[in-house]
Legacy VTK file of the C-alpha trace (Angstrom):
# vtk DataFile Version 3.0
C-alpha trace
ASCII
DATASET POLYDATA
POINTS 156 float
0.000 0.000 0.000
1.211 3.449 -0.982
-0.147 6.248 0.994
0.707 9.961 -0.842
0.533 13.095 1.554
-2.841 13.887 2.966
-4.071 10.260 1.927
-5.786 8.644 5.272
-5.927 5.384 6.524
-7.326 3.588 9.258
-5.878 3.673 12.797
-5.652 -0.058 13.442
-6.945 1.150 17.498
-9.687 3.412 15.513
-12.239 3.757 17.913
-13.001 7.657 18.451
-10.250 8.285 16.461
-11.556 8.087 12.663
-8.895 8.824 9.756
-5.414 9.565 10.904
-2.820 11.124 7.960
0.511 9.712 8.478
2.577 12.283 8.364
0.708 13.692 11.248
1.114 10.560 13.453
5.456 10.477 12.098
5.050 14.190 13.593
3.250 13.229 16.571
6.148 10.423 17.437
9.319 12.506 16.291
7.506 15.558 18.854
7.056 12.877 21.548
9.966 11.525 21.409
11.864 15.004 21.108
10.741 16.042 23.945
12.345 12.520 25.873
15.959 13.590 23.959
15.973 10.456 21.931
15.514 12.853 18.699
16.821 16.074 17.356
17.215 17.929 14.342
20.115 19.978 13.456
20.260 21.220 9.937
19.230 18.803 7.164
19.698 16.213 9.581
18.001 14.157 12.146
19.854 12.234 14.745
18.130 9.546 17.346
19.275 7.194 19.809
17.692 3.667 20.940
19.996 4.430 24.457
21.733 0.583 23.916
25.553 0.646 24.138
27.149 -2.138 21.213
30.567 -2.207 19.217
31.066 -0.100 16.655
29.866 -2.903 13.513
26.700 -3.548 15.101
26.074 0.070 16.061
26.730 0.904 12.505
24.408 -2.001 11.315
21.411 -1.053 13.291
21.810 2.985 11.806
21.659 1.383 8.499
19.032 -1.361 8.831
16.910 2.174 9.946
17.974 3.867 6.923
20.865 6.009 8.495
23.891 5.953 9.467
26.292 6.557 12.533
26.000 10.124 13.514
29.235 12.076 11.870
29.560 16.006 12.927
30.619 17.909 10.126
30.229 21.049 11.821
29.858 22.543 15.111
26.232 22.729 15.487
26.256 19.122 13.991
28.953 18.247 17.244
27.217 19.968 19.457
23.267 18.333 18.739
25.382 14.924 19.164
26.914 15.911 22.540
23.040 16.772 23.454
22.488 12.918 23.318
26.071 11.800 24.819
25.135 14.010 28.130
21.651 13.019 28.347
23.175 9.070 28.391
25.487 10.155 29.903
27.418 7.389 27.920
30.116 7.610 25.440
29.102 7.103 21.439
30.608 5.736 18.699
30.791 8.231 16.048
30.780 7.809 12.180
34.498 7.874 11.560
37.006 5.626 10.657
40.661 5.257 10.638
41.732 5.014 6.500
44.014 3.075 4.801
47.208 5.701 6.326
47.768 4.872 10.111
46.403 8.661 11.603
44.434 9.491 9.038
40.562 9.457 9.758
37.556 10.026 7.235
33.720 9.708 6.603
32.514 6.388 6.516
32.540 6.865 2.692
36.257 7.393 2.577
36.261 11.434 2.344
38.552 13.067 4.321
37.080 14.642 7.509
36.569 18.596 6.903
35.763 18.921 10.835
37.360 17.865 13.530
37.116 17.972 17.693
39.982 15.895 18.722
40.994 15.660 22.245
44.139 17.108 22.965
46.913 14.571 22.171
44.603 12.483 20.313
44.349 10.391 17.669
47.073 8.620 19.299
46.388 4.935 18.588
48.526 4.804 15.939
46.794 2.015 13.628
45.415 0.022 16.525
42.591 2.462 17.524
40.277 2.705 14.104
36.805 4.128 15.361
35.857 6.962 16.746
33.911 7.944 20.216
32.764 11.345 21.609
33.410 11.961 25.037
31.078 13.808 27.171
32.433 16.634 26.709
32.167 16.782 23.060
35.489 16.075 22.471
36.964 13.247 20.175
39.155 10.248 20.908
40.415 7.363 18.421
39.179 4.012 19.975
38.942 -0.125 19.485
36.630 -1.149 17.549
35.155 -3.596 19.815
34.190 -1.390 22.830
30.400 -1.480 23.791
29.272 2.815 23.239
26.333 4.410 22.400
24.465 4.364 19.106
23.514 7.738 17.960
22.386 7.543 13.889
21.541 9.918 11.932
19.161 10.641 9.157
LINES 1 157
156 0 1 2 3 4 5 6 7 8 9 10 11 12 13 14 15 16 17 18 19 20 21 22 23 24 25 26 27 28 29 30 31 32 33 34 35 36 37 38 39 40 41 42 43 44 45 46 47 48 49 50 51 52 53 54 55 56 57 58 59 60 61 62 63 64 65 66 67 68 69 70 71 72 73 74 75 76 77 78 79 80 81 82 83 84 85 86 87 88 89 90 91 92 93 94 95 96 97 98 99 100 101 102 103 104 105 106 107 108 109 110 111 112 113 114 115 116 117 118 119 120 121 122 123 124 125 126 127 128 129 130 131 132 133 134 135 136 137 138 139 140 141 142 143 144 145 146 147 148 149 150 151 152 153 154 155
């Protein structure tokens, strides 16, 4: 079934209800759950949490089985909406960066070079044996193992 803007369907718990559009109840869920910090927009993106803590390959599998990927800051505002989620876990995150090919060098998980960074001071320092990326909670960034259980953050 295709449903195009403004075309209703029925509320499986209709009752009182009657029609409900879907983009009103997606609304209705992303304000809900907003408001609980699991969600936020920043720019052209939107970045959400499910709170569980996993290594960095199945953290990146569950962003893209939801049609994202891991959260990557490419900005300041972008680092900061991220942090918003690290503090209210209170839990470091895995972030969408990788070490490439070049022991020290880091990109995008498409291979780009990072145009942002927010490195810790003295870091990356794991010099070929740290290839993923957390965010500490204080925004900062430090090269990690892979295997480490952190926090998923995706974005969309």
């Amino acid at each position: 079934m295709v449903l195009h803007p403004k075309t209703p369907f029925s509320h499986p718990k209709q009752g009182r209800l009657g029609l409900i559009f879907p983009e009103e109840v997606f609304s209705f869920h992303v304000l809900v759950l907003a408001l609980n910090g699991k969600i936020i927009e920043v720019g052209e993106k939107i970045l959400a949490s499910n709170g569980k803590e996993v290594d960095f390959a199945s953290a990146l599998e569950s962003c893209e089985e939801a049609g994202g990927t891991l959260a990557t800051p490419t900005n300041e505002e972008e680092n900061e909406a991220i942090l918003g989620i690290v503090k209210k876990y209170n839990r470091y995150a895995y972030l969408g960066i990788k070490e490439g090919e070049t022991s020290g060098q880091f990109t995008y998980m498409n291979g780009i070079p990072l145009n942002y960074t927010k490195w810790h001071p003295r870091e990356p320092n794991g010099k070929g044996i740290e290839k993923c990326v957390e965010m500490y909670t204080d925004g900062s960034w430090n090269d990690k193992r892979c295997n480490l259980y952190r926090l998923t953050i995706c974005e969309f």
